[in-house]
C-alpha positions as CSV (number, residue, x, y, z in Angstrom):
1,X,-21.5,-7.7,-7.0
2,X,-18.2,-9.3,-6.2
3,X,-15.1,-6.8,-5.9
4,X,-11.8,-8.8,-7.0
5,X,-9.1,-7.7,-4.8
6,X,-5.6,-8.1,-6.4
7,X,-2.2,-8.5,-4.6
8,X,1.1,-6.8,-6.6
9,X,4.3,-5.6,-5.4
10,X,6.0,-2.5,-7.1
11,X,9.7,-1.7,-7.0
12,X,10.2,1.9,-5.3
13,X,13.7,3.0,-5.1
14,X,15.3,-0.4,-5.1
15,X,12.6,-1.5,-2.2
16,X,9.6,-3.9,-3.1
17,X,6.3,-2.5,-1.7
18,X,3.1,-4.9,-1.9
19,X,0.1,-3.6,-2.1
20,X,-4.1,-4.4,-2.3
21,X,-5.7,-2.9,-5.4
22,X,-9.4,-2.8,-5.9
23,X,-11.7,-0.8,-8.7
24,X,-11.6,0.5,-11.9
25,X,-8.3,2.5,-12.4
26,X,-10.2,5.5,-14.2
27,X,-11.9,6.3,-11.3
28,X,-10.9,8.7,-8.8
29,X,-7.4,7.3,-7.0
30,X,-8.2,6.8,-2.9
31,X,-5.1,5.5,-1.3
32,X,-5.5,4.1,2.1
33,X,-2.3,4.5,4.3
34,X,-2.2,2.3,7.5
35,X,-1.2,3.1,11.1
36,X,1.9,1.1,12.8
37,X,2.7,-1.1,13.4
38,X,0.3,-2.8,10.8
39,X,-0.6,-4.0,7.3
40,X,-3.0,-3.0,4.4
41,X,-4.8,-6.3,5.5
42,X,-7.1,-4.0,7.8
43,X,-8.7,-2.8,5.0
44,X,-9.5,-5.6,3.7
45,X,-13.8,-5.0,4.3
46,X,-13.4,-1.4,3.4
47,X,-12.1,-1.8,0.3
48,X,-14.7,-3.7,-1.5
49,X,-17.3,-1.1,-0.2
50,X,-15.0,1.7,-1.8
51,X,-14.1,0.0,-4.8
52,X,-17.9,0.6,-6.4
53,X,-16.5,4.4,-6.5
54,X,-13.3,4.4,-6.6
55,X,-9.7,2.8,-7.5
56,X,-8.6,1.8,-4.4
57,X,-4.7,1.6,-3.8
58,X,-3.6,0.3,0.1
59,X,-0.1,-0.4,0.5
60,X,2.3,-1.9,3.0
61,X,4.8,0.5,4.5
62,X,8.7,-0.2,4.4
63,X,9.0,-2.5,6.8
64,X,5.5,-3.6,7.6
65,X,3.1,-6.2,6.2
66,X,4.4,-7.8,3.2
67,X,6.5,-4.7,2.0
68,X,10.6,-4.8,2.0
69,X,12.1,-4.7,5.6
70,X,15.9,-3.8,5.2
71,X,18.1,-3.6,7.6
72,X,18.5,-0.5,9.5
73,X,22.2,0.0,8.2
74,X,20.5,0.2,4.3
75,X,17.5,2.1,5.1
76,X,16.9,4.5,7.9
77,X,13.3,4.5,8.9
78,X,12.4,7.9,9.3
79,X,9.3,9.4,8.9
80,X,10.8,11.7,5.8
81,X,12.1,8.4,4.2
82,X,8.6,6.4,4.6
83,X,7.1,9.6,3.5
84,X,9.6,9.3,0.5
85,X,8.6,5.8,-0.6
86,X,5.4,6.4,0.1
87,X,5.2,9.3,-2.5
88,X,7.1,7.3,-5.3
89,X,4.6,4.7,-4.8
């Protein structure tokens, strides 16, 4: 079986985060958070192998991948404010 692996981009606090999706949304939500500096692009195997169980959420950091990168006068990257954006995602 094929896994479709979709690309979107949601607005968190005035910031535009991408991320990969992958699964059936009412399965169980696993959310894979990368390391830095990096990108969700290095789960791009794993997810199709966790997609047969669950829905599969991998976003881009602030600053990383193909996520926002404001300046840092307007944002101040922090691990609290990542954390922030990471929990409004």
């Amino acid at each position: 079986m094929i896994t479709i692996i979709q690309y979107k981009t949601v607005n968190v606090d005035g910031l535009d985060v991408f991320y990969r999706e992958a699964g059936d949304p009412s399965k169980p939500a696993f959310v894979l958070l990368h390391g830095f500096p990096s990108s969700s692009s290095m789960f791009r195997n794993l997810m199709p192998l966790l997609a047969r169980d669950f829905h599969v959420l991998a976003p881009d950091l602030i600053g990383f991948g193909n996520s926002a990168a404001p300046s840092r006068e307007s944002f101040e990257y922090t691990f609290e404010n990542l954390t922030k954006n990471v929990a409004g995602f």
